[in-house]
N, C-alpha and C positions, 0 to 999 in steps of 0.2 A: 177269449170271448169276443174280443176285435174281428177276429176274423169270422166267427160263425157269425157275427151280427154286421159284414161286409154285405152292401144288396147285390154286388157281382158274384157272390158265394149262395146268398139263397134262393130258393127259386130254381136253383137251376141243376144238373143231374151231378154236379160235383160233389153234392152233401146229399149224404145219405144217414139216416140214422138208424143205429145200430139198437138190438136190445141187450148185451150181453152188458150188463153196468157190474159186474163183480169186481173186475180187474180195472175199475175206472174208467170203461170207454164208453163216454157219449156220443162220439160221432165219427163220421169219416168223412174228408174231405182229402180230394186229389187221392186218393188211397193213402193218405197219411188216417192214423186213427189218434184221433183227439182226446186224451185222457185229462181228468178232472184229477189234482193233488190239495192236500192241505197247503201247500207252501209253493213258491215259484222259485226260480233262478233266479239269483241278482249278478246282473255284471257290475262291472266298474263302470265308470265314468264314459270310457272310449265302447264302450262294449266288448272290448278284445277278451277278458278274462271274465271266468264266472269266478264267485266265490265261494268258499265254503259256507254249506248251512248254517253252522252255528255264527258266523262272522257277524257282525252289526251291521246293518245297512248305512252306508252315509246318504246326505239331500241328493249330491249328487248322482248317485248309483240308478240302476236302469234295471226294471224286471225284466225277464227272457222266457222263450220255452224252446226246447231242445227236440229236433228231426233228427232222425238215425232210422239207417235202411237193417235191419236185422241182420244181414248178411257180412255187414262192415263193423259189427260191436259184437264182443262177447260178451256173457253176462254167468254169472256162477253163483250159486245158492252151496252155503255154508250149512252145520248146523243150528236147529232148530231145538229152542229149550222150552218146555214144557213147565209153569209153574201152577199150583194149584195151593190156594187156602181156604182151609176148610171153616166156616162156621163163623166169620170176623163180625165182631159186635158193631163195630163202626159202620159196615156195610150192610148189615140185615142178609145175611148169607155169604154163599160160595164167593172165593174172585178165582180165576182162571185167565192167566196172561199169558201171551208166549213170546219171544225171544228167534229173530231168524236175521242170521248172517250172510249177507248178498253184498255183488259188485259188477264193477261193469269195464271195460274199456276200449275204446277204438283199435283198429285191428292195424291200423295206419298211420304213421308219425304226421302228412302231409292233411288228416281229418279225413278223408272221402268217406263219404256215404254216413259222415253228421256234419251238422249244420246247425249255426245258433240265430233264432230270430230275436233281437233283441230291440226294445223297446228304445224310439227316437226321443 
């Protein structure tokens, strides 16, 4: 949000706003497209390392968000599980949840074409 609320960013033909918000994307700036998540990147301290999701954040730790050129990351979609219950008295009807196993990695030991912008 720093950066779309940058005045060198608005106003001017680098931001564009986008309508497709299903996959998260509010916006495009520089042709990077700007997705919206529940959750951020935390680095360490130095910024060198992100951490795992689930990890704790310390004081000192730094949010991030992560740039990758499509070309330089693969990404692969697993199975998807389908659960359905029918009729749950707790919930006042149907639940319908599902289950999808994905991943992603750099194409590159050296990182080209990702880049972590992390929090001073």
């Amino acid at each position: 949000m720093d950066l779309l609320n940058d005045p060198k960013v608005q106003g001017t033909n680098l931001f564009q706003q986008l309508t497709d918000y299903k996959d998260g994307q509010v916006a495009k700036v520089m042709n990077f497209d700007i997705m919206v998540r529940s959750s951020v990147l935390i680095f360490n301290s130095g910024g060198t390392a992100a951490k795992l999701p689930d990890a704790t954040p310390l004081t000192t730790d730094c949010e991030g968000s992560l740039f990758w050129h499509p070309l330089f990351v693969g990404r692969s979609m697993g199975n998807m599980e389908v659960f359905f219950n029918a009729a749950q008295a707790t919930h006042y009807g149907d639940l319908l949840s599902m289950e999808a196993q994905a991943g992603g990695k750099k194409y590159y030991a050296d990182g080209r074409g990702v880049i972590g912008l992390v929090q001073d």
